[in-house]
N, CA, C and O atoms as CSV, one atom per row, in Angstrom:
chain,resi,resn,atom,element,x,y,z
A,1,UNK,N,N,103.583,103.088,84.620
A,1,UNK,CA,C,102.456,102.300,84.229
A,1,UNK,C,C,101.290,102.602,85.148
A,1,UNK,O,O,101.315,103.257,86.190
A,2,UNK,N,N,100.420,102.094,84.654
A,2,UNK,CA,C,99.045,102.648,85.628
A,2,UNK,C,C,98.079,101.844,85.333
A,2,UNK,O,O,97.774,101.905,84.142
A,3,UNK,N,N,97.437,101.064,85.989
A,3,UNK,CA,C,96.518,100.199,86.193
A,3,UNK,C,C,95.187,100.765,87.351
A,3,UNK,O,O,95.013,101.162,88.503
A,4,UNK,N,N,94.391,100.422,85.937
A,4,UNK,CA,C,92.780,100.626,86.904
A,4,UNK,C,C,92.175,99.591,87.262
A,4,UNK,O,O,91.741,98.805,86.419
A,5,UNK,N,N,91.997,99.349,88.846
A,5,UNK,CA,C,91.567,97.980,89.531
A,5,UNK,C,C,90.779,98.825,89.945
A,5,UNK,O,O,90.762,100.046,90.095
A,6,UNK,N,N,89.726,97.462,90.209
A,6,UNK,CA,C,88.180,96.728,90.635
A,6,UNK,C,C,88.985,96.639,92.219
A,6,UNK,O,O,90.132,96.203,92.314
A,7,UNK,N,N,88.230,97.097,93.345
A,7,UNK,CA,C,88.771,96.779,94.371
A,7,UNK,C,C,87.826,95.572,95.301
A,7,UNK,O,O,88.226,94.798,96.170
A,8,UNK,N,N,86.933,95.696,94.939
A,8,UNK,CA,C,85.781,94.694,95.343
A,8,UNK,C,C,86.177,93.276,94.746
A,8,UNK,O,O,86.288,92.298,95.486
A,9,UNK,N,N,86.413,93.197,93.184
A,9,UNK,CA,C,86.641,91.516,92.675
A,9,UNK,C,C,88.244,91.468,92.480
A,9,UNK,O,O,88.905,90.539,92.016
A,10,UNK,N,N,88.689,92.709,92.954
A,10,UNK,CA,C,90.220,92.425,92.987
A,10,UNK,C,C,91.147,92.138,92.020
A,10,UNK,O,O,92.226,91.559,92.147
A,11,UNK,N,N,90.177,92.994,90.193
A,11,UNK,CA,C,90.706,92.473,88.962
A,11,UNK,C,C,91.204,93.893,88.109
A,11,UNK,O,O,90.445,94.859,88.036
A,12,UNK,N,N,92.584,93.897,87.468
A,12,UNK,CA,C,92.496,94.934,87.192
A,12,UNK,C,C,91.819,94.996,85.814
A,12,UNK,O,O,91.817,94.079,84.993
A,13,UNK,N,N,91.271,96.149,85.677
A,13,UNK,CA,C,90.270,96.715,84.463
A,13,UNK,C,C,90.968,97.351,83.244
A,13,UNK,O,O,90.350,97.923,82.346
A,14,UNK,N,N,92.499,97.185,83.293
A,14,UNK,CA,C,93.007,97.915,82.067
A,14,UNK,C,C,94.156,99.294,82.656
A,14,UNK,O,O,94.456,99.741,83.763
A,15,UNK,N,N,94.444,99.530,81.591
A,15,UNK,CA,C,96.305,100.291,81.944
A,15,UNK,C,C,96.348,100.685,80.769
A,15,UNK,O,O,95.706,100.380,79.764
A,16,UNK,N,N,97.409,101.607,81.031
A,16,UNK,CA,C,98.534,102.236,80.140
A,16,UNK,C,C,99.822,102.543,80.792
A,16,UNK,O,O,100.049,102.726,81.989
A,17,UNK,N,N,100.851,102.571,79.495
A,17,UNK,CA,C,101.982,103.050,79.796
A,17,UNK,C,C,102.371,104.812,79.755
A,17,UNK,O,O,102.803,105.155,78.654
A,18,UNK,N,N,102.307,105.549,80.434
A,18,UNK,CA,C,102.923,106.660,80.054
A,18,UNK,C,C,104.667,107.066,80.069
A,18,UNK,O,O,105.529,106.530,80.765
A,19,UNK,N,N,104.842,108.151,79.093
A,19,UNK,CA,C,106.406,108.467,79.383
A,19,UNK,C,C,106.247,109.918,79.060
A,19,UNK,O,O,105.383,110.476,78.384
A,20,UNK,N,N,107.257,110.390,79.684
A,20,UNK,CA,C,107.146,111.531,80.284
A,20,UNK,C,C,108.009,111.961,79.129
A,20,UNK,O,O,107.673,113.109,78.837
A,21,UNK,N,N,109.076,111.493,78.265
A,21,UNK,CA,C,109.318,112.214,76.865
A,21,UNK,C,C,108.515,111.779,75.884
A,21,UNK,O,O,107.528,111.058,76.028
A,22,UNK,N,N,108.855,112.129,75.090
A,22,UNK,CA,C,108.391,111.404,73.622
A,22,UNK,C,C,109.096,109.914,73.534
A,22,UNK,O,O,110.256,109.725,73.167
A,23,UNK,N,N,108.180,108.914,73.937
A,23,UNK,CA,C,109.089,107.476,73.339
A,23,UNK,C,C,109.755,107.283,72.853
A,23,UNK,O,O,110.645,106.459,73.066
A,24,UNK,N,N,109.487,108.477,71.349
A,24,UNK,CA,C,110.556,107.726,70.537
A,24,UNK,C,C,112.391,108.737,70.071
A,24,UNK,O,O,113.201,108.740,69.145
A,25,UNK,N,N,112.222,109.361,71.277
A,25,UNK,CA,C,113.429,110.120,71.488
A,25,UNK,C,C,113.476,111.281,70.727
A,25,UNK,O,O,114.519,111.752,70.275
A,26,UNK,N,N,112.070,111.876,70.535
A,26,UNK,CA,C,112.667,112.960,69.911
A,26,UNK,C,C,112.221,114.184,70.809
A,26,UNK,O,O,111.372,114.217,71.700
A,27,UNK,N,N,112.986,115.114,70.348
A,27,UNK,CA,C,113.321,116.202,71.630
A,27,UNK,C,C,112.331,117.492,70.948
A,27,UNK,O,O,112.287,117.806,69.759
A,28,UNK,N,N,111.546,118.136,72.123
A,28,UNK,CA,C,110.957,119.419,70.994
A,28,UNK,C,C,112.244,120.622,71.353
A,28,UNK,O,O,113.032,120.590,72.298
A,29,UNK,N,N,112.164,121.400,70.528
A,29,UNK,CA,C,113.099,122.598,70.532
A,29,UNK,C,C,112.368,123.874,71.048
A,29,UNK,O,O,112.762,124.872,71.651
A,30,UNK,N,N,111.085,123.442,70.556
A,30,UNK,CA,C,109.941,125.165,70.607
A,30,UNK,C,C,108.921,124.324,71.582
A,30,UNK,O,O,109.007,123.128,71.860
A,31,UNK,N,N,107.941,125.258,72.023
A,31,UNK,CA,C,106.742,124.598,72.540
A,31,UNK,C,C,105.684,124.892,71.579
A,31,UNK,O,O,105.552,125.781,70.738
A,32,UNK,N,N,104.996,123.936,71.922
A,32,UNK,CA,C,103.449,123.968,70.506
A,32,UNK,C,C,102.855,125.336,70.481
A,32,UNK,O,O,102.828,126.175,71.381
A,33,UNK,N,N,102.319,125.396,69.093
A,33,UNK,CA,C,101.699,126.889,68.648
A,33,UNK,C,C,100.732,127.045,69.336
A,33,UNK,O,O,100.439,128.047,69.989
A,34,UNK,N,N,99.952,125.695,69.202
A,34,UNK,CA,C,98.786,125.801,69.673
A,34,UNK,C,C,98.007,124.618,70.468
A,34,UNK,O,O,98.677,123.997,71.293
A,35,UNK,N,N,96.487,124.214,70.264
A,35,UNK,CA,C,96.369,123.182,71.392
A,35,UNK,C,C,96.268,122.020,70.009
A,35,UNK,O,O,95.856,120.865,70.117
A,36,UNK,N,N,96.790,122.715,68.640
A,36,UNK,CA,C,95.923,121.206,67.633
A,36,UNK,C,C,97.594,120.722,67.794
A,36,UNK,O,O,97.817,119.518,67.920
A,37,UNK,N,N,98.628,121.599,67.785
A,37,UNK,CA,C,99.823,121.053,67.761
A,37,UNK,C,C,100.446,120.153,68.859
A,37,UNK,O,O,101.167,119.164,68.728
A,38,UNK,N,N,100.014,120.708,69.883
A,38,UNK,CA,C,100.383,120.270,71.493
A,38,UNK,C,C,99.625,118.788,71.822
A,38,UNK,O,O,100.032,117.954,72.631
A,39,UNK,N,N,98.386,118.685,70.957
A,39,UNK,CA,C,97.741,117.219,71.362
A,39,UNK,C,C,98.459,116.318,70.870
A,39,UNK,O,O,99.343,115.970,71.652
A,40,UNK,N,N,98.460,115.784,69.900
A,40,UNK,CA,C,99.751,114.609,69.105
A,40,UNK,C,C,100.678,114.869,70.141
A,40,UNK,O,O,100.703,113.857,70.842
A,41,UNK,N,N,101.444,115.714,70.580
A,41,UNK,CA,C,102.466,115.330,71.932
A,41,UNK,C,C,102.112,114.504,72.586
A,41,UNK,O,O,102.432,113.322,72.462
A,42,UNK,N,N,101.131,115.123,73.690
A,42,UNK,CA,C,100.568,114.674,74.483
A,42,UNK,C,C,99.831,113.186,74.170
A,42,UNK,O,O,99.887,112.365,75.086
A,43,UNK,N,N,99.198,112.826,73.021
A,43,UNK,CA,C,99.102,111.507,73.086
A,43,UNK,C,C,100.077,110.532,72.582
A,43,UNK,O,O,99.763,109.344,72.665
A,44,UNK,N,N,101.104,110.820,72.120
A,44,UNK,CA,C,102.145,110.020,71.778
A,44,UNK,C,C,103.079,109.414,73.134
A,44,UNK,O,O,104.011,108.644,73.362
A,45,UNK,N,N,102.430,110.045,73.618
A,45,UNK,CA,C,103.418,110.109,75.409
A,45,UNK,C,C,102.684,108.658,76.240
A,45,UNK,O,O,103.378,107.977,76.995
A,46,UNK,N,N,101.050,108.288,75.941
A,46,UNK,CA,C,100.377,107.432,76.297
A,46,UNK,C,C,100.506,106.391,75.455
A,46,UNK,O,O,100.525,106.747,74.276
A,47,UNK,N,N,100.633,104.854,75.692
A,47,UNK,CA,C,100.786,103.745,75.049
A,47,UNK,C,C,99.998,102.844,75.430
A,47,UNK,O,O,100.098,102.535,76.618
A,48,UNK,N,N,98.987,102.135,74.615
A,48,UNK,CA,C,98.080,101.091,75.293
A,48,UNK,C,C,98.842,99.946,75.598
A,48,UNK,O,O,99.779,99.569,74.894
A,49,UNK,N,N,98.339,99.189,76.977
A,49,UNK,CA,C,99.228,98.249,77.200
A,49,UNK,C,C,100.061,98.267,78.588
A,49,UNK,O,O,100.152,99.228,79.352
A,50,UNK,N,N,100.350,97.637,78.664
A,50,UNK,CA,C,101.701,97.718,80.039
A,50,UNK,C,C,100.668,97.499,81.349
A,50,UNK,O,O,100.963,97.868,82.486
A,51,UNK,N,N,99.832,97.059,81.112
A,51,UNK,CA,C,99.108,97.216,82.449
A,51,UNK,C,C,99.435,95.119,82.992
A,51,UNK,O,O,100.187,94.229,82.595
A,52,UNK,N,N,98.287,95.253,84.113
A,52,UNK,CA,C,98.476,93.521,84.660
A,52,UNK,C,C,96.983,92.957,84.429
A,52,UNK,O,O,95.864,93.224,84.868
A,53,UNK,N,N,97.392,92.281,83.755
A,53,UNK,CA,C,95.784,91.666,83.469
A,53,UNK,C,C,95.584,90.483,84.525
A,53,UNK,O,O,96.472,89.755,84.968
A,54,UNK,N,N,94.166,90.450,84.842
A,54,UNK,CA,C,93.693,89.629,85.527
A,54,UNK,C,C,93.210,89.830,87.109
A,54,UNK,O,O,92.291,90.607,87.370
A,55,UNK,N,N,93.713,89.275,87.868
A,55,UNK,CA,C,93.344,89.421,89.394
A,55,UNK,C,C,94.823,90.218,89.583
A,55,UNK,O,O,95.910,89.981,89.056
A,56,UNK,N,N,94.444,91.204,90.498
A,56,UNK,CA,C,96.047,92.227,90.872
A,56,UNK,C,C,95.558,91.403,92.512
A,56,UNK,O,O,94.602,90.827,93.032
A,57,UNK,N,N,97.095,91.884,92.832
A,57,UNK,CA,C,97.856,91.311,94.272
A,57,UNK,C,C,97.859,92.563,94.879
A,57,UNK,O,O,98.849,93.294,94.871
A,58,UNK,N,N,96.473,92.934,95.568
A,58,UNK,CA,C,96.222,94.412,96.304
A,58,UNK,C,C,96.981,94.182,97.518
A,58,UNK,O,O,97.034,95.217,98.181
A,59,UNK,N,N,97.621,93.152,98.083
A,59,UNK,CA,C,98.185,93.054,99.247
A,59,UNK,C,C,99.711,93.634,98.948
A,59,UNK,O,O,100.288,94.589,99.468
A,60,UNK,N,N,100.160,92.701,97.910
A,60,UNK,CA,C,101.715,93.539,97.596
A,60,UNK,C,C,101.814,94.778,97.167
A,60,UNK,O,O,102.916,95.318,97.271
A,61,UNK,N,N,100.568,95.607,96.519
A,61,UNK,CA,C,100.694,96.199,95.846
A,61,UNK,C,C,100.492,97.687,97.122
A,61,UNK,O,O,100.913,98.782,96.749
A,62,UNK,N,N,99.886,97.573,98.455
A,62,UNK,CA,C,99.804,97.999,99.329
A,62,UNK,C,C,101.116,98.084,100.253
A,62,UNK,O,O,101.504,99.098,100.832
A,63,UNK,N,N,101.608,97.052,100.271
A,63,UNK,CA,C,102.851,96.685,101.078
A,63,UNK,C,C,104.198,97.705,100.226
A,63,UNK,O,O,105.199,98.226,100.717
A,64,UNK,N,N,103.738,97.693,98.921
A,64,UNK,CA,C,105.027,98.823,98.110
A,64,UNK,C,C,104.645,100.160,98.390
A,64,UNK,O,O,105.392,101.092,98.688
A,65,UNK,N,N,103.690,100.166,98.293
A,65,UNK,CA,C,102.957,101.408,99.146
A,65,UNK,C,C,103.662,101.764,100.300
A,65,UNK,O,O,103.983,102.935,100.501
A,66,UNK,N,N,103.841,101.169,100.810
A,66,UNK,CA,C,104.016,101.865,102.152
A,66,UNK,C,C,105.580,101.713,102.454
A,66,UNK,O,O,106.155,102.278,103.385
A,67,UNK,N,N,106.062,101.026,101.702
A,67,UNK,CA,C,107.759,101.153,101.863
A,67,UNK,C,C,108.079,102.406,100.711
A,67,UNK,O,O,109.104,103.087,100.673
A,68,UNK,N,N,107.397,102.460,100.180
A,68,UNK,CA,C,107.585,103.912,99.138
A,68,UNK,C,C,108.134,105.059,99.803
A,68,UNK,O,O,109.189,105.691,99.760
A,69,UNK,N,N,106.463,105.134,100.771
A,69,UNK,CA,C,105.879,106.320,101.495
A,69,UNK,C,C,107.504,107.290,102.426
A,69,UNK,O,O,108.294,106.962,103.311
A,70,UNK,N,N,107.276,108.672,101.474
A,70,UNK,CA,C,108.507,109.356,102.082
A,70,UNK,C,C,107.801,110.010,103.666
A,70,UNK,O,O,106.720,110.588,103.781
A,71,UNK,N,N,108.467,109.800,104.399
A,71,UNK,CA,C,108.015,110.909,105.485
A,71,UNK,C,C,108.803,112.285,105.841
A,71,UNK,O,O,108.660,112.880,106.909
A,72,UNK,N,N,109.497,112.621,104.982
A,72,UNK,CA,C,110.277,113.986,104.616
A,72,UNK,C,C,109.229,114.690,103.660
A,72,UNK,O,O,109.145,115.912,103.789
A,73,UNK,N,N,108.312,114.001,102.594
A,73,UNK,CA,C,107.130,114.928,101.839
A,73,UNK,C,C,106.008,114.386,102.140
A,73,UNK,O,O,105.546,113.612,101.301
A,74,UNK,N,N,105.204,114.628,103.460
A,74,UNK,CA,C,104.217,113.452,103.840
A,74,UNK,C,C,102.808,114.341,103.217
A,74,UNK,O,O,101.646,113.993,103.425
A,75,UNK,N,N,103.327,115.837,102.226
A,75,UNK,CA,C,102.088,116.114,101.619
A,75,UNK,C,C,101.797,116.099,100.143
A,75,UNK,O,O,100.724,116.331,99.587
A,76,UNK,N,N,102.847,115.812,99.665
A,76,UNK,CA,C,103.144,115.567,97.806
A,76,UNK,C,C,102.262,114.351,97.531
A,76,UNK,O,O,102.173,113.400,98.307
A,77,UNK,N,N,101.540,114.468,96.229
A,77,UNK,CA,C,100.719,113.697,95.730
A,77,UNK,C,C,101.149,112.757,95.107
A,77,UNK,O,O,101.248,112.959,93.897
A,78,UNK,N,N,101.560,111.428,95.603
A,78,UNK,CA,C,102.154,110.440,94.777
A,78,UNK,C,C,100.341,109.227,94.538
A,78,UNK,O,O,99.532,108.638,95.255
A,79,UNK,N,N,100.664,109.553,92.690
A,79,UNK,CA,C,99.349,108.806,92.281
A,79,UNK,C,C,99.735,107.546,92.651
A,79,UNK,O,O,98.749,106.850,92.410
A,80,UNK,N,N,100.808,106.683,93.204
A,80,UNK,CA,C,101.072,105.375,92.649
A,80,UNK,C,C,100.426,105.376,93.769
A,80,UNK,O,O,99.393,105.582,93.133
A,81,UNK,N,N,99.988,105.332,95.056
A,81,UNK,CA,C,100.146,105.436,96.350
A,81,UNK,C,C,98.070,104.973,96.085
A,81,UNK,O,O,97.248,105.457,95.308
A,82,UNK,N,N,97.912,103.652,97.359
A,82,UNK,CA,C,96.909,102.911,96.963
A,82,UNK,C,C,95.965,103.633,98.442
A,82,UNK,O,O,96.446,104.025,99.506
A,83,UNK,N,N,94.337,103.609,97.954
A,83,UNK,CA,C,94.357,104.253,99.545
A,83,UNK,C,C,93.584,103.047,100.325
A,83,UNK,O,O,92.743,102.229,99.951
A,84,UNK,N,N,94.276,103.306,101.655
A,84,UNK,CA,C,93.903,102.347,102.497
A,84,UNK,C,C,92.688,102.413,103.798
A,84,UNK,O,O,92.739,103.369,104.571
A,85,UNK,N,N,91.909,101.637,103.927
A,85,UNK,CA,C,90.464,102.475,105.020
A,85,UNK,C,C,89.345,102.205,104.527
A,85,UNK,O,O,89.115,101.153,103.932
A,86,UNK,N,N,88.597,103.027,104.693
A,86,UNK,CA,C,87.198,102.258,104.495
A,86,UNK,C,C,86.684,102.199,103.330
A,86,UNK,O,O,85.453,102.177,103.351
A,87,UNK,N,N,87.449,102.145,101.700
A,87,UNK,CA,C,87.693,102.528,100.594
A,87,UNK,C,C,87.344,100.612,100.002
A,87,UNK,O,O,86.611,100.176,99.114
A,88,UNK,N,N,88.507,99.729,101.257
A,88,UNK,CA,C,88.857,98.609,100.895
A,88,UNK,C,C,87.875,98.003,101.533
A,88,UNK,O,O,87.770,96.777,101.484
């Protein structure tokens, strides 16, 4: 899930769900011909919804942050990962 927060009024602005197969279980066999075939994938994979409406809890949501945080890959790009500093 993925939520876009307001970090100033501390509200989130909206989400989606993504999944990394096709939702609805179906498997491709080939890869797309082309890019008109390959889009319908790719947006079937995004679902409106799933986000947190209202005021988000940037404190917990920081605190998972950082119990996440691997220090065996301290250079891999994890999007969930909130940034902390002069941002906030």
């Amino acid at each position: 899930m993925f939520d876009v927060v307001d970090l100033w009024s501390r509200r989130s602005l909206g989400g989606c769900t993504y999944h990394v197969s096709c939702p609805g279980g179906r498997t491709w066999e080939v890869f797309p011909v082309n890019a008109n075939e390959a889009e319908p994938r790719r947006a079937s994979r995004f679902v409106a919804g799933g986000d947190t409406p209202g005021l988000a809890d940037l404190d917990a949501m920081v605190a998972a942050d950082r119990a996440a945080a691997s220090p065996e890959y301290p250079c891999t790009l994890d999007l969930r990962r909130i940034p902390v500093g002069p941002t906030l």
